[in-house]
N, C-alpha and C positions, 0 to 999 in steps of 0.2 A: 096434607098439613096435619100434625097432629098436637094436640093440648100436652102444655110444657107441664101439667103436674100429672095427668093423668098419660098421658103418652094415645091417649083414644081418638080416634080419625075423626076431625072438625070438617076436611075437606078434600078432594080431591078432583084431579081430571084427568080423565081417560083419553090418553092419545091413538093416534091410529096406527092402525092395523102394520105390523114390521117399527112402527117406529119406536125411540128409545129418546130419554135425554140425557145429552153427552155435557151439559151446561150449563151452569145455575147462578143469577146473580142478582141481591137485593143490593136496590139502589132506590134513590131519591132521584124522581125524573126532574127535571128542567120544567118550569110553566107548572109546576105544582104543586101543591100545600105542602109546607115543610111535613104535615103531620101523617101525608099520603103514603103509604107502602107499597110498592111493588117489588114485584122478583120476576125477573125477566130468564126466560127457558130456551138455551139452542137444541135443536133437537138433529137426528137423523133418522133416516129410512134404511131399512137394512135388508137388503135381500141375499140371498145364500150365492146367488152367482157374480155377483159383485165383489171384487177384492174391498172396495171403497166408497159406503155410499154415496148416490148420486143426486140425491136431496135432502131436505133438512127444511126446518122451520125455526124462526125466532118467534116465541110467545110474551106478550106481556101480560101480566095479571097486574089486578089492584089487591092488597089483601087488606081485607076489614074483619073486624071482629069475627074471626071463624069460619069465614066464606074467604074462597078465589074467584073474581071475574075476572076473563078474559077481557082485557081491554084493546089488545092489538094483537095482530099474526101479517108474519113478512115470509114467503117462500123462498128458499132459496136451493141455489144449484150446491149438493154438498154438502157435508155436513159443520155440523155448529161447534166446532170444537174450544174454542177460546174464547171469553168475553169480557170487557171491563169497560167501567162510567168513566166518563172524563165531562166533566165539565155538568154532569145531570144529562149527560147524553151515554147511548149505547155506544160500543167500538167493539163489531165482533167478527170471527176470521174463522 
């Protein structure tokens, strides 16, 4: 994450090892303060003998003033290619 006037790194996380994010999307969750921010992450794992990776992750963050925390992580088979809210819920594929 980086500061809108300065462009200077506020925050960061370091995913693992082959992985990449293929997905990014701020949304307003469901069951949470209008004033909460997240941005939700598909991710993949990518190994060179794979035409296609074979896992992936969805991350959720909260973002507060200049910090990301990790609020949630779902594993999944594949990767994260497409994502969008419906309703203050996730729908990703």
């Amino acid at each position: 994450m980086l500061d809108d006037q300065t462009f200077e790194r506020c925050a960061s996380y370091e995913l693992r090892e082959n992985e990449t994010a293929s997905a990014l999307l701020p949304i307003a969750l469901a069951g949470e303060p209008a004033s909460a921010t997240h941005i939700v992450v598909g991710t993949a794992v990518c190994h060179a003998d794979e035409p296609e990776p074979q896992e992936g992750r969805i991350l959720v963050f909260e973002v507060t003033e200049r910090t990301l925390e990790l609020r949630a992580e779902h594993a999944v088979k594949g990767a994260v290619y497409a994502r969008e809210g419906m309703g203050g819920r996730v729908l990703a594929g």
